[in-house]
PARO-477170 format. One record per atom (N, C-alpha, C): residue number from 1; residue in three letters; atom name; x, y, z. Coordinates in Angstrom, 1 decimal, decimal comma, always signed. Layout:
N
SESE;i;aa;at;px;py;pz
SESE;NUM;ALA;CA;X;Y;Z
...
This chain:
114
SESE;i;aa;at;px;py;pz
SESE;1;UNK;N;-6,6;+22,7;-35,9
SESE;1;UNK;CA;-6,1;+22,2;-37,2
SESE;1;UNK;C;-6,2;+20,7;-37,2
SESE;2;UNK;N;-6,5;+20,3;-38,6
SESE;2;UNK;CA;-6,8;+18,5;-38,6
SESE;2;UNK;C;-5,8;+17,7;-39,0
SESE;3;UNK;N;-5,8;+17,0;-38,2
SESE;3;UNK;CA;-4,8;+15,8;-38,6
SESE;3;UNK;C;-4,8;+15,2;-39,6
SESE;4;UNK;N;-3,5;+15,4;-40,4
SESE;4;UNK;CA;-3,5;+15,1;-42,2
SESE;4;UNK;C;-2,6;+13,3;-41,9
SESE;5;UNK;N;-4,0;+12,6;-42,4
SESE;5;UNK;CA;-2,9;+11,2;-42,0
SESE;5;UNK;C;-2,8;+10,3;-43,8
SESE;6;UNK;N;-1,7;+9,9;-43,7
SESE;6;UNK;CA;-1,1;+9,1;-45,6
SESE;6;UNK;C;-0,9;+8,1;-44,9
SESE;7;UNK;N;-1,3;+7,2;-46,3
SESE;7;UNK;CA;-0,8;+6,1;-46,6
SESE;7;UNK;C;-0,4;+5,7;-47,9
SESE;8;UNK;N;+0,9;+5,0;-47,9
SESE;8;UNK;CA;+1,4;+4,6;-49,1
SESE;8;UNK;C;+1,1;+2,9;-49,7
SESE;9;UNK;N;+0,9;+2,8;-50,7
SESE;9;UNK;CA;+0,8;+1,5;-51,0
SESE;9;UNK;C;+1,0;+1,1;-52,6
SESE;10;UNK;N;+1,1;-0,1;-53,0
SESE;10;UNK;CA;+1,3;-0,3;-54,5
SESE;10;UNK;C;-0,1;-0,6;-54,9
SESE;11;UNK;N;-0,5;-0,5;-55,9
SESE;11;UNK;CA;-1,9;-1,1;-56,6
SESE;11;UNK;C;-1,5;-2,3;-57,1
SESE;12;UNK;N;-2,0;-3,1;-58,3
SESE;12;UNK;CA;-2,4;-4,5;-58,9
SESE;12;UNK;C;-1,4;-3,8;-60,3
SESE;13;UNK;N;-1,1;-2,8;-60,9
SESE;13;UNK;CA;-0,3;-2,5;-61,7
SESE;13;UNK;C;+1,1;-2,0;-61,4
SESE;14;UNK;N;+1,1;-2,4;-60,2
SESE;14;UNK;CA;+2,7;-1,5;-59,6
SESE;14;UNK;C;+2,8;-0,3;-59,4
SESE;15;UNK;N;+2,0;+0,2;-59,7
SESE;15;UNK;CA;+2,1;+2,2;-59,6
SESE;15;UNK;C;+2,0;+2,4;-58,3
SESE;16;UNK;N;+3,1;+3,8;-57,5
SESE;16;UNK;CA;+2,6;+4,0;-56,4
SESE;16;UNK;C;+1,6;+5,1;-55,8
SESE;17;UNK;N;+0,8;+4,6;-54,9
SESE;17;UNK;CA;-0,5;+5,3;-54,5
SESE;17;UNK;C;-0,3;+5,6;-53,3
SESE;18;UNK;N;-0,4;+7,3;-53,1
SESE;18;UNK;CA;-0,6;+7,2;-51,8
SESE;18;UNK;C;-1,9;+8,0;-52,0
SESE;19;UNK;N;-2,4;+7,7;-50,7
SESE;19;UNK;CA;-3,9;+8,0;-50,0
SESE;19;UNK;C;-3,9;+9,2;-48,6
SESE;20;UNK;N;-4,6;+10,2;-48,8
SESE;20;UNK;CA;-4,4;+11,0;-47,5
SESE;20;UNK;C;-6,0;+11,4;-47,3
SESE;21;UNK;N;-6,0;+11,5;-46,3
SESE;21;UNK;CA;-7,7;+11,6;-45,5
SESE;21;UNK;C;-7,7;+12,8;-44,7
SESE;22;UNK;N;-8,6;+13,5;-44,4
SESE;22;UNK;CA;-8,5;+14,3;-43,0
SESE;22;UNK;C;-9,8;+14,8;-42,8
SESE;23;UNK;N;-10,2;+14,9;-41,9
SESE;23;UNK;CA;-11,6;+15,6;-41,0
SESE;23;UNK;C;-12,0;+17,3;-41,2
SESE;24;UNK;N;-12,5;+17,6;-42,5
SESE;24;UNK;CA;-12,9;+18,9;-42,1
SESE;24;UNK;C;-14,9;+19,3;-42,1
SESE;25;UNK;N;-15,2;+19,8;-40,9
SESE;25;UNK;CA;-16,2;+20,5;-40,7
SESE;25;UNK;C;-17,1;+18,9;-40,5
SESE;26;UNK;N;-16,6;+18,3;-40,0
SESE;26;UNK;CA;-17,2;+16,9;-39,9
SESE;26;UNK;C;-17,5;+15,7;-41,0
SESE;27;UNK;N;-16,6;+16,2;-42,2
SESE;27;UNK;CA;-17,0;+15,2;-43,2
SESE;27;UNK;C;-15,3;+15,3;-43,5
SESE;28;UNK;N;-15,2;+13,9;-44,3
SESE;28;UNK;CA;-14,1;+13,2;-44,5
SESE;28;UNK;C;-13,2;+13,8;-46,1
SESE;29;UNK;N;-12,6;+14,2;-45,8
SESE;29;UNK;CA;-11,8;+14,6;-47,3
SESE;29;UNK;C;-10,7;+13,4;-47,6
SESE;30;UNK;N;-10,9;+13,0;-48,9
SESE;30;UNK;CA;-10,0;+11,7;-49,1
SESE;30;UNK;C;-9,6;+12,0;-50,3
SESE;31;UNK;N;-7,8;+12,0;-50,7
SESE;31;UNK;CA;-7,0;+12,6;-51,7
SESE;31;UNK;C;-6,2;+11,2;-52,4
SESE;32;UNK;N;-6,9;+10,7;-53,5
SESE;32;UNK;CA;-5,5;+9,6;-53,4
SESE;32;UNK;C;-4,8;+10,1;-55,3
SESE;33;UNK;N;-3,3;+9,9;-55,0
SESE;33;UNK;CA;-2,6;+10,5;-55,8
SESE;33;UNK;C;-2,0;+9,0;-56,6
SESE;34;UNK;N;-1,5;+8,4;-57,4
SESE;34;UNK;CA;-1,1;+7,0;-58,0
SESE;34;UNK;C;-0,5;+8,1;-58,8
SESE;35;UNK;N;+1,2;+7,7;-59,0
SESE;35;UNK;CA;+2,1;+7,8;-60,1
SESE;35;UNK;C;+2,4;+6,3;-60,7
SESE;36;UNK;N;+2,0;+6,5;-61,9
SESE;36;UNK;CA;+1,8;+5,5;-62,9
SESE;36;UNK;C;+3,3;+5,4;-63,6
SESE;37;UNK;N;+3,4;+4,0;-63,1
SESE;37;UNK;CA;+4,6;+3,5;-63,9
SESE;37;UNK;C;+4,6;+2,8;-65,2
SESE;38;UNK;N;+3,7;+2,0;-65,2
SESE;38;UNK;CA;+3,5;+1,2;-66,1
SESE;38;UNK;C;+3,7;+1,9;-67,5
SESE;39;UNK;N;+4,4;+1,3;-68,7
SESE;39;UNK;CA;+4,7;+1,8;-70,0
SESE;39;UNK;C;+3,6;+1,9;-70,9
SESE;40;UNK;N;+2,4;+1,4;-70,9
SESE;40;UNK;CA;+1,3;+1,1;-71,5
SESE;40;UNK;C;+0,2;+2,4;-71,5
SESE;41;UNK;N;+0,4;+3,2;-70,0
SESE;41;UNK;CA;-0,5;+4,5;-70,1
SESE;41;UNK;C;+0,3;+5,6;-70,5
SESE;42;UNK;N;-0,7;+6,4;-71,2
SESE;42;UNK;CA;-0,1;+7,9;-71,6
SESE;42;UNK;C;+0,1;+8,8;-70,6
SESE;43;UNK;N;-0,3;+8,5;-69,4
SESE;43;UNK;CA;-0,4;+9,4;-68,9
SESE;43;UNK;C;+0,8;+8,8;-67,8
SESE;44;UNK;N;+1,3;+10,0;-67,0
SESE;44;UNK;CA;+2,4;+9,8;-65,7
SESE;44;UNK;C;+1,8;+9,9;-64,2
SESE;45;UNK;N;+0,3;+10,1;-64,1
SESE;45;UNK;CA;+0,0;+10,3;-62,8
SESE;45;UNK;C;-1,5;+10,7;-62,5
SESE;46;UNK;N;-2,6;+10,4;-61,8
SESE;46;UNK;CA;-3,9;+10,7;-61,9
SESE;46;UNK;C;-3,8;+10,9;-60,5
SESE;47;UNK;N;-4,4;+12,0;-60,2
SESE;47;UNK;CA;-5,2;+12,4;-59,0
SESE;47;UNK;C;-6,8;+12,7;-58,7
SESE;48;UNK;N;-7,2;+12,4;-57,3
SESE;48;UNK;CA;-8,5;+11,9;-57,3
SESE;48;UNK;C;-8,7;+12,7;-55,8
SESE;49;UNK;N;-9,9;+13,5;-55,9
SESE;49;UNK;CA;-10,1;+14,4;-54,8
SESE;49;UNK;C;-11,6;+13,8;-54,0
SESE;50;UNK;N;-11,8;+13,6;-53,3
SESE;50;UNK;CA;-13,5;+13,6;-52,6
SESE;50;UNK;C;-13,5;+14,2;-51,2
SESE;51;UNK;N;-15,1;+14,6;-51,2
SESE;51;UNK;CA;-15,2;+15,3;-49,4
SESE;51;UNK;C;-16,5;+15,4;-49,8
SESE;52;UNK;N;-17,0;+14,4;-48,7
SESE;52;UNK;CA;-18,4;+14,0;-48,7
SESE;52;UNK;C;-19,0;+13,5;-49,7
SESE;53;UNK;N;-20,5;+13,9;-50,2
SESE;53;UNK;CA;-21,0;+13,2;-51,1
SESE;53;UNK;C;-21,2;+14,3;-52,2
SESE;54;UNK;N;-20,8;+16,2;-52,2
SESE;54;UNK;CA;-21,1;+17,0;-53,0
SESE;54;UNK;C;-19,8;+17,4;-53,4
SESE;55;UNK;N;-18,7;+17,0;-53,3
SESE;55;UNK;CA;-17,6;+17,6;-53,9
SESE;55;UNK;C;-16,8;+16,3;-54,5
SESE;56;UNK;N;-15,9;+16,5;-55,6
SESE;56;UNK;CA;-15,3;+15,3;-55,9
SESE;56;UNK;C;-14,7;+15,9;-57,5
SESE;57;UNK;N;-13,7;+15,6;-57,6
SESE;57;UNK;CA;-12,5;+16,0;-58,5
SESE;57;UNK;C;-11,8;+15,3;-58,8
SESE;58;UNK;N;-11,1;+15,5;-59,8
SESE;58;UNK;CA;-10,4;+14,2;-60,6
SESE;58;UNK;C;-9,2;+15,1;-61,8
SESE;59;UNK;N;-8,3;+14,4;-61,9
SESE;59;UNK;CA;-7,9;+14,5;-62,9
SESE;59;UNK;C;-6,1;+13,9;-63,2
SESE;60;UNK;N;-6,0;+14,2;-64,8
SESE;60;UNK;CA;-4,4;+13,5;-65,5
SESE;60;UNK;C;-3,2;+13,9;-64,8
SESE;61;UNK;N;-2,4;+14,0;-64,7
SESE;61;UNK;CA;-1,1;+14,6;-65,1
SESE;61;UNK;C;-0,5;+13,6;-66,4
SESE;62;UNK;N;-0,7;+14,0;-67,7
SESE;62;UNK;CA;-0,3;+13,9;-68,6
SESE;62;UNK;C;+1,6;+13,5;-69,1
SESE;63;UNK;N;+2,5;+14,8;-68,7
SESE;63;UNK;CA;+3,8;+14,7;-68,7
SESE;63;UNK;C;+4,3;+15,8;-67,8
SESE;64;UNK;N;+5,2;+16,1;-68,0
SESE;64;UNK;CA;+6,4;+16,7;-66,7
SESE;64;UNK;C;+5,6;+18,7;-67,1
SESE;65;UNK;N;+5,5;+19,0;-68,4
SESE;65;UNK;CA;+4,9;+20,1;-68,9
SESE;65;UNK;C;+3,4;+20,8;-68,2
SESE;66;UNK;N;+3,0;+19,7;-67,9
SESE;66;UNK;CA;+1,5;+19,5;-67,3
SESE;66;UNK;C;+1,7;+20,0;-65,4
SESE;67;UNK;N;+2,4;+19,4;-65,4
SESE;67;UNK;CA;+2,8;+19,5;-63,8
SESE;67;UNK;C;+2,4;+21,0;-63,0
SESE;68;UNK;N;+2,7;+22,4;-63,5
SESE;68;UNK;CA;+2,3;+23,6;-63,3
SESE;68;UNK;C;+0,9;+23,9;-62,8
SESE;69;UNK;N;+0,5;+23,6;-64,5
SESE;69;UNK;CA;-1,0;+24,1;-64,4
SESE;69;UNK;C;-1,7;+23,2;-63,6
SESE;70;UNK;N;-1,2;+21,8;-63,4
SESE;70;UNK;CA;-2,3;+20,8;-62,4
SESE;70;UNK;C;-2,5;+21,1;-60,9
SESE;71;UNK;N;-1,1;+22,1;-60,6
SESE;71;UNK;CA;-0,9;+22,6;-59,1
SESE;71;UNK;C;-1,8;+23,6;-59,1
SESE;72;UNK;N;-1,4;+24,3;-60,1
SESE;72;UNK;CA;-2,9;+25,3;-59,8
SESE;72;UNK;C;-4,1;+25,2;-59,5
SESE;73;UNK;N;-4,0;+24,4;-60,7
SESE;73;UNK;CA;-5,9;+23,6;-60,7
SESE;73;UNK;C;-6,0;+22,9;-59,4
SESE;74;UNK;N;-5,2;+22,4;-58,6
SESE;74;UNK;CA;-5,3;+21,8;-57,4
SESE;74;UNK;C;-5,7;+23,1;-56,1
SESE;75;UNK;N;-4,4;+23,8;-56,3
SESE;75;UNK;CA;-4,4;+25,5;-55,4
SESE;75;UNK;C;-6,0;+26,2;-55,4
SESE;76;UNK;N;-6,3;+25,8;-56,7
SESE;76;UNK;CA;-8,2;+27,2;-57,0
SESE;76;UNK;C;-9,1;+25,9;-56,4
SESE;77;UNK;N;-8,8;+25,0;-55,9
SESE;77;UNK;CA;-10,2;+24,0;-55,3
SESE;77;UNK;C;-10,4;+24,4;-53,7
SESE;78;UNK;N;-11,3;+25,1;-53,2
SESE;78;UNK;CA;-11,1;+25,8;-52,0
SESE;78;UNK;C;-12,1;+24,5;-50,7
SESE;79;UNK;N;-12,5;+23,6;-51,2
SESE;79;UNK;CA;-12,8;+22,9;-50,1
SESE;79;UNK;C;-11,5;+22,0;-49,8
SESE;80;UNK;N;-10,3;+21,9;-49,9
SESE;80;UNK;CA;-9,7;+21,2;-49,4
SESE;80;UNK;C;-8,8;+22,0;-48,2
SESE;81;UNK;N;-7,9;+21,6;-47,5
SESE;81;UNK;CA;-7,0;+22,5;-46,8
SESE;81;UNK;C;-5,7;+22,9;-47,4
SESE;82;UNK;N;-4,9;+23,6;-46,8
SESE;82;UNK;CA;-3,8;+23,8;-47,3
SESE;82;UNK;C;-2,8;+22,9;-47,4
SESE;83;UNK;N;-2,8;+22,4;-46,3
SESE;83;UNK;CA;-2,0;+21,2;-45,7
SESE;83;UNK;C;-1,7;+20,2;-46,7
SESE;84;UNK;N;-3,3;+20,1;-47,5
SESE;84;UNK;CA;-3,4;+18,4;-48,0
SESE;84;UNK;C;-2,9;+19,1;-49,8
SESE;85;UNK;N;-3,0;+20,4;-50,5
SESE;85;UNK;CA;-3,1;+20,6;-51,3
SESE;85;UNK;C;-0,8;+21,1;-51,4
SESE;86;UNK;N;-0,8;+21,7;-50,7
SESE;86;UNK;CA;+1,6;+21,5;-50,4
SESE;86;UNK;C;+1,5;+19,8;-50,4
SESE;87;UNK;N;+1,3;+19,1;-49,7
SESE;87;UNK;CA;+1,5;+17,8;-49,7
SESE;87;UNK;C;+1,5;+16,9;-51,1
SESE;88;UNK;N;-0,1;+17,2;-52,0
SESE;88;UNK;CA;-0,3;+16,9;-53,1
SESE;88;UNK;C;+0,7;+17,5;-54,3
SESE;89;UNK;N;+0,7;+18,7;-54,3
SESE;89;UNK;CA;+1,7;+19,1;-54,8
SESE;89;UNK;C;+3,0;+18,7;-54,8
SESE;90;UNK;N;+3,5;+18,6;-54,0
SESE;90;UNK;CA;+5,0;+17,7;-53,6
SESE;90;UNK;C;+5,0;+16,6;-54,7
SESE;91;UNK;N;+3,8;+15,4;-54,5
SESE;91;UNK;CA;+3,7;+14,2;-55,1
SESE;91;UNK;C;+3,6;+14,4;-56,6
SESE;92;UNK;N;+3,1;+15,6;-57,0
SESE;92;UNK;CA;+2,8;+15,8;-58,9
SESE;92;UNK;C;+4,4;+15,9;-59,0
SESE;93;UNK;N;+4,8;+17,2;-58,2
SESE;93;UNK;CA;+6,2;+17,4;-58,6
SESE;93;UNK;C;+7,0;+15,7;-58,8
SESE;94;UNK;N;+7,0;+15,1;-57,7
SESE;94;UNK;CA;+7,5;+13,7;-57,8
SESE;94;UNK;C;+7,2;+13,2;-59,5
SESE;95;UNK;N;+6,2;+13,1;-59,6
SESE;95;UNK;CA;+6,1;+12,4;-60,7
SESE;95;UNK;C;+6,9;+13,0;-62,1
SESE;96;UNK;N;+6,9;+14,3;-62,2
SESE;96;UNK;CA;+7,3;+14,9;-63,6
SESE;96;UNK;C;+8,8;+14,4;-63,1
SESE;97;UNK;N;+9,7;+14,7;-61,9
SESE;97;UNK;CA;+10,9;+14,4;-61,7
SESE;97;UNK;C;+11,5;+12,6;-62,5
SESE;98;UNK;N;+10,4;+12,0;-62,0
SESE;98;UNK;CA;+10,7;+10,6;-62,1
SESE;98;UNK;C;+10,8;+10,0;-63,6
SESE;99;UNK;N;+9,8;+11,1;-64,4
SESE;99;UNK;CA;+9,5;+10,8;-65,6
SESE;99;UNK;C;+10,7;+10,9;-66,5
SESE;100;UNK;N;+11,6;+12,1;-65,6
SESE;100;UNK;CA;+12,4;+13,3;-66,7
SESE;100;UNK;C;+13,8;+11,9;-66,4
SESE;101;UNK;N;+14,2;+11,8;-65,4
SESE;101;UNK;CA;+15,2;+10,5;-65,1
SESE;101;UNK;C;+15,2;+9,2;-65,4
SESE;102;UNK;N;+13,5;+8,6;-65,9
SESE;102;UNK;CA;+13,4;+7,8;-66,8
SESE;102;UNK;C;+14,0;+7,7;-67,9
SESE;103;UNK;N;+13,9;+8,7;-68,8
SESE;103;UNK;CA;+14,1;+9,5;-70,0
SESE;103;UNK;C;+15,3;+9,7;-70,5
SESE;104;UNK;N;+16,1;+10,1;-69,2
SESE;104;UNK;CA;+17,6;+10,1;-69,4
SESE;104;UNK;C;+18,7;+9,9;-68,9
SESE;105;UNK;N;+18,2;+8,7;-68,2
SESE;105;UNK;CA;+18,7;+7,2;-67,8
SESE;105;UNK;C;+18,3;+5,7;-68,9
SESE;106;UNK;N;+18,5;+5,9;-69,7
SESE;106;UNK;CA;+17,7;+4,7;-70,4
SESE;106;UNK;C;+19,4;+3,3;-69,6
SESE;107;UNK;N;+18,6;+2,4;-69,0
SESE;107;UNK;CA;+19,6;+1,2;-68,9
SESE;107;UNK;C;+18,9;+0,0;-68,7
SESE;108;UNK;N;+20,0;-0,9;-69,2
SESE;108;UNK;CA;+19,4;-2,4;-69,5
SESE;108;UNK;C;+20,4;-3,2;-68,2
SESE;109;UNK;N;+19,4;-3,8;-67,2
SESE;109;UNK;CA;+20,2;-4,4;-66,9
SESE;109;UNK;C;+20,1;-6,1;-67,4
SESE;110;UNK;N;+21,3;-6,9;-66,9
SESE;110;UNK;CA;+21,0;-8,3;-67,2
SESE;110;UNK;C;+21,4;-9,2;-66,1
SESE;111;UNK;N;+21,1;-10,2;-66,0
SESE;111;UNK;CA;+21,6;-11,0;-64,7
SESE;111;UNK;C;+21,9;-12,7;-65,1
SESE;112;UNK;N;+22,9;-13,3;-65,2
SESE;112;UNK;CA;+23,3;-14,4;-65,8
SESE;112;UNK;C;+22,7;-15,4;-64,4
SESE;113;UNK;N;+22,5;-16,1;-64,6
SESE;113;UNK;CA;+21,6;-17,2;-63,4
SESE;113;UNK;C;+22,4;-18,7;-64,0
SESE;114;UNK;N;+23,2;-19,1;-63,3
SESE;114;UNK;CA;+24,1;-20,3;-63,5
SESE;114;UNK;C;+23,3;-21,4;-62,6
């Protein structure tokens, strides 16, 4: 079995990205997931699949509704492993969650600076 290694990091728009890599059959699979904060995109989350130079996948997560069918569409891509595809999944789920507590949490804070 191959060592599934992440990393987390912020991008130039604040969204957070993480990045997971792993070694199968001698070529490099690289998965990076970014849940998009920013108020300006429509969308709540883009994921981005590659392994090697013949496979490579992409796509939205739109809203929290979306979330289902993107796991699936994630689950029917059979060059990835299992490992990396429960992990990915986790992260969509993150996002619909975050969206929905956005939503129904609306608060203002304010901070008085004397």
């Amino acid at each position: 079995m191959n060592k599934l290694n992440i990393q987390h990091y912020t991008n130039e728009d604040h969204d957070r990205v993480t990045q997971m890599t792993e070694m199968i059959d001698k070529q490099t699979v690289i998965a990076k997931s970014t849940h998009i904060k920013h108020k300006k995109c429509q969308h709540i989350g883009f994921v981005k699949l590659k392994r090697g130079r013949e496979y490579d996948h992409e796509f939205y997560v739109d809203h929290k509704g979306d979330i289902d069918l993107k796991i699936d569409e994630l689950n029917r891509i059979p060059w990835i492993e299992q490992q990396m595809k429960e992990e990915l999944g986790k992260l969509i789920r993150e996002m619909g969650n975050e969206q929905e507590e956005k939503k129904l949490h609306p608060t203002l804070f304010r901070t008085k600076i004397n």
